[in-house]
C-alpha positions, 0 to 999 in steps of 0.5 A: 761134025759132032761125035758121039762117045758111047761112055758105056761101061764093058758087061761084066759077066762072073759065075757066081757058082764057080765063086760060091765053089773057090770061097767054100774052100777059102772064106775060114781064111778070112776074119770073122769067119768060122768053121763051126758057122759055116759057109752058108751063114758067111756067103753073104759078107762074101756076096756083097763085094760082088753085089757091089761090083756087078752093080756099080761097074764104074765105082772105084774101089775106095768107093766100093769099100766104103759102101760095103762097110755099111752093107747089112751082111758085115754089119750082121756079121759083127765086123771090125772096120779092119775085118771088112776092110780086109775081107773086100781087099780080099774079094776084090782082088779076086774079082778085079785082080787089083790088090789093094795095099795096106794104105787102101785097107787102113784107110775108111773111105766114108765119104763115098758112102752116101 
């Protein structure tokens, strides 16, 4: 008899209001960012580390980083490699609760970029 492995990932579900609302009072901290900006004009560097993780669920986070470092929000945004770096580390953690030590934020990881 033969089994069959439902290899469907878990749904993700995140309010993206109730993010929107902790990083208006936190993005200043991250680089790149300022105040005389404004949240809205850095929102999307922001946004796209959960675009990433909402839809490419299975993606690893060297994976994720390396395709968010090409991302047009961190490009528009005139991020270092280290800055984005940075800043997804940040993201990320939040969302998945994984910190990312200094190894993983050094690190480019292009070949998962294609």
């Amino acid at each position: 008899m033969n089994a069959i492995v439902n290899a469907r990932l878990p749904r993700l579900f995140i309010d993206i209001e109730v993010e929107r609302d902790y990083w208006q009072d936190w993005y200043h901290n991250l680089p790149g960012a300022t105040v005389a900006r404004g949240f809205a004009a850095y929102w999307p560097v922001i946004g796209a580390v959960y675009d990433i993780y909402i839809n490419h669920p299975g993606w690893d986070s060297d994976r994720a980083q390396a395709r968010y470092a090409l991302c047009a929000a961190v490009q528009l945004q005139n991020l270092s490699d280290r800055e984005a770096s940075e800043v997804f580390s940040q993201v990320w953690g939040r969302i998945s609760g994984e910190r990312l030590g200094r190894a993983a934020l050094e690190r480019v990881a292009r070949p998962y970029a294609a």
